[in-house]
PAVOMI-426694 format. One record per residue (C-alpha): residue number from 1; residue in one letter; x, y, z. Coordinates in nm, 3 decimals. Each point is the difference from the previous one (the first is absolute). Example, Ala and Ser with C-alpha at 12.3 -4.5 7.8 and 13.67 -1.06 7.14 Angstrom:
<tinu 1; "a"; <1.230; -0.450; 0.780>>
<tinu 2; "s"; <0.137; 0.344; -0.066>>
//
This chain:
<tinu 1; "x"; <1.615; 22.490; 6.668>>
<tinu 2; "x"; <0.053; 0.240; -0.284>>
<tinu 3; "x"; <-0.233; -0.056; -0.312>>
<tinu 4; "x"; <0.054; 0.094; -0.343>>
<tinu 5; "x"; <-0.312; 0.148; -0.193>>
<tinu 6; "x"; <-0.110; -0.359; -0.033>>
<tinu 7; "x"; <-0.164; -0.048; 0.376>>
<tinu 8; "x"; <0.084; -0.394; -0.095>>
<tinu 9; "x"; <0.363; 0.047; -0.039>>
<tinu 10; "x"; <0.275; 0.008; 0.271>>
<tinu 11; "x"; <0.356; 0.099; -0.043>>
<tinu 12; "x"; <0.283; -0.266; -0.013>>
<tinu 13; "x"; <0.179; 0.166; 0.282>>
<tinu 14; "x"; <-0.356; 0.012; 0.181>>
<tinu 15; "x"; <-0.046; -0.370; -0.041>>
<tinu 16; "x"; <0.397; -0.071; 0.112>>
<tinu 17; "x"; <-0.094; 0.187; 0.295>>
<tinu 18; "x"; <-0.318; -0.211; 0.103>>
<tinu 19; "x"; <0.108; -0.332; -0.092>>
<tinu 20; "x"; <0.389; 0.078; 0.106>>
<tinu 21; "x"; <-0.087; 0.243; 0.296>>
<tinu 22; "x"; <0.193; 0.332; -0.039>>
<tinu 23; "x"; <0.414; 0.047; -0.123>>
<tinu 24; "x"; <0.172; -0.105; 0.303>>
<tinu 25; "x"; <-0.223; -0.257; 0.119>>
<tinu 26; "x"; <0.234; -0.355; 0.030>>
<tinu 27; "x"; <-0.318; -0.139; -0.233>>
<tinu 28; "x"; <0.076; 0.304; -0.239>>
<tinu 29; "x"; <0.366; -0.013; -0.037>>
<tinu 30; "x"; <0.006; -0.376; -0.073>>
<tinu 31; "x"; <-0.259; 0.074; -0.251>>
<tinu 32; "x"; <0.237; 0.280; -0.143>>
<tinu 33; "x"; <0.319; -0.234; 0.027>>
<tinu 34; "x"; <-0.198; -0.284; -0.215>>
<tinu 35; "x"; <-0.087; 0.260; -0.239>>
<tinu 36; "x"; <0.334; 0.098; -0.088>>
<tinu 37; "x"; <0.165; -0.363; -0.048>>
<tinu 38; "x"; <-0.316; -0.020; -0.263>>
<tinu 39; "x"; <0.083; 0.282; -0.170>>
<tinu 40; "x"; <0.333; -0.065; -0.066>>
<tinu 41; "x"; <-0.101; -0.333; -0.126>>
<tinu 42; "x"; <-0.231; 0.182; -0.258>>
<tinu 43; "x"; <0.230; 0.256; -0.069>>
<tinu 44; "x"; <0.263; -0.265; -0.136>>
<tinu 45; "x"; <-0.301; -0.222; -0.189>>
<tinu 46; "x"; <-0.080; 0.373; -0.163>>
<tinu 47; "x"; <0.373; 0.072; -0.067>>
<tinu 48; "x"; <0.060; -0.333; -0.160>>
<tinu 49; "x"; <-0.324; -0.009; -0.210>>
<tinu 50; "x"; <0.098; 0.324; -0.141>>
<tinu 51; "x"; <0.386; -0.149; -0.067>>
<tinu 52; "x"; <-0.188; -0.276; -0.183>>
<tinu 53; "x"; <0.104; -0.269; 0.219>>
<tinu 54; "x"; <-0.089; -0.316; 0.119>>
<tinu 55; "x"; <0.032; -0.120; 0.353>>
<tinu 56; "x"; <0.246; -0.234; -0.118>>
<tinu 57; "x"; <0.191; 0.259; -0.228>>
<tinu 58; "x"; <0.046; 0.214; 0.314>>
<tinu 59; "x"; <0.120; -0.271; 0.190>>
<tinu 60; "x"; <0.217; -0.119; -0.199>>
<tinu 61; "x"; <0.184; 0.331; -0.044>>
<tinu 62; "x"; <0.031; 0.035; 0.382>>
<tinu 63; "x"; <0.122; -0.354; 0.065>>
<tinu 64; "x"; <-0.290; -0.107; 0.134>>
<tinu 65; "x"; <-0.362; -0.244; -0.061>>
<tinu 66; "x"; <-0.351; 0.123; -0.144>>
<tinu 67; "x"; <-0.104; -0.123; 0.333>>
<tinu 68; "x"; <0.141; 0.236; 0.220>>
<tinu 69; "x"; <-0.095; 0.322; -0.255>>
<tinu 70; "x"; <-0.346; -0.153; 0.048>>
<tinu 71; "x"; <-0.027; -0.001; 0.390>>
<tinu 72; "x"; <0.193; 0.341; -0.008>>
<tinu 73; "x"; <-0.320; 0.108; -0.265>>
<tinu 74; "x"; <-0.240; -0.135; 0.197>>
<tinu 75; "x"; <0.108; 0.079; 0.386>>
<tinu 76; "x"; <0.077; -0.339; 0.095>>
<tinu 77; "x"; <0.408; 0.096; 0.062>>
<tinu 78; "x"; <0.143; 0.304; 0.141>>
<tinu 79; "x"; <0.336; 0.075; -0.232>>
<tinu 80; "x"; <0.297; 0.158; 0.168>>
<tinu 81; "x"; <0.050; 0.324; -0.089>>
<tinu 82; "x"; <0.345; -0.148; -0.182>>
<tinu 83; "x"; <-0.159; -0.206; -0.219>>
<tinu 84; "x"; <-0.271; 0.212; -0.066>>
<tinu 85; "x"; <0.287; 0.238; -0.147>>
<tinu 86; "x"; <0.126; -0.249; -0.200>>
<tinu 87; "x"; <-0.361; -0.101; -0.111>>
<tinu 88; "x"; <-0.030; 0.362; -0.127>>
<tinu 89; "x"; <0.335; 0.101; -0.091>>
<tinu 90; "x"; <0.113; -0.293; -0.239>>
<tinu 91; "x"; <-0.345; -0.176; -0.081>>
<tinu 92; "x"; <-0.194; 0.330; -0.110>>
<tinu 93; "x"; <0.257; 0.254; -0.017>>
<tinu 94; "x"; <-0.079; 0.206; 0.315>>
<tinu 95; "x"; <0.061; 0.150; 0.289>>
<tinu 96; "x"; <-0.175; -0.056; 0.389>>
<tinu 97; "x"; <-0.053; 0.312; 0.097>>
<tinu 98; "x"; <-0.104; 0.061; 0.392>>
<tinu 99; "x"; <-0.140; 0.240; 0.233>>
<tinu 100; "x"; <-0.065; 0.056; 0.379>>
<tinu 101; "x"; <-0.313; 0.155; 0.050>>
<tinu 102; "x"; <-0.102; 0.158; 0.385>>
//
C-alpha cells in the first residue's frame, strides 16, 4: 500500500482497493456502479441547494413529489436518465451532460 508522509495514513484509492479488491474485480465494479448512482444524487442535492430550493420547490417545478427528489438525494431510487433531464433542465435550469469513459 502506498503511504503518504503520515506512516498512519492510506490513500482512498489504496483503501478501495483492499476493501473492494482491485478495478475489475465483480466486488470492485459494483462498488464503482453504487458510487456513481450516489453521486448523482449529491450532485442534484448540491445543485438545488445552490438554486435555493426546497425539495418540494424542485418537485413541484418538474411535476413531481418532495418524496421522490428525496430518494433520488439520498440513493434510495435510480431516475431515468429522462427525467433526470427534466429534473435539471426545467427545475434548476441545466443541462445533463454525459461521458463514456474506457
Amino acid at each position: 500500500m502506498k503511504k503518504t508522509k503520515n506512516s498512519n495514513l492510506t490513500s482512498l484509492d489504496d483503501f478501495i482497493d483492499k476493501h473492494h479488491g482491485k478495478r475489475g474485480a465483480e466486488k470492485r465494479e459494483e462498488f464503482e456502479a453504487g458510487y456513481e448512482v450516489f453521486k448523482l444524487g449529491s450532485l442534484l442535492h448540491e445543485a438545488r441547494l445552490a438554486k435555493g430550493l426546497t425539495q418540494e420547490e424542485l418537485a413541484a417545478k418538474v411535476g413531481k413529489n418532495k418524496s421522490y427528489i428525496s430518494k433520488i438525494e439520498n440513493d434510495i431510487k435510480e431516475v431515468r436518465l429522462s427525467t433526470l433531464q427534466k429534473i435539471v433542465k426545467i427545475g434548476l435550469g441545466g443541462k445533463v451532460s454525459l461521458s463514456i469513459d474506457f
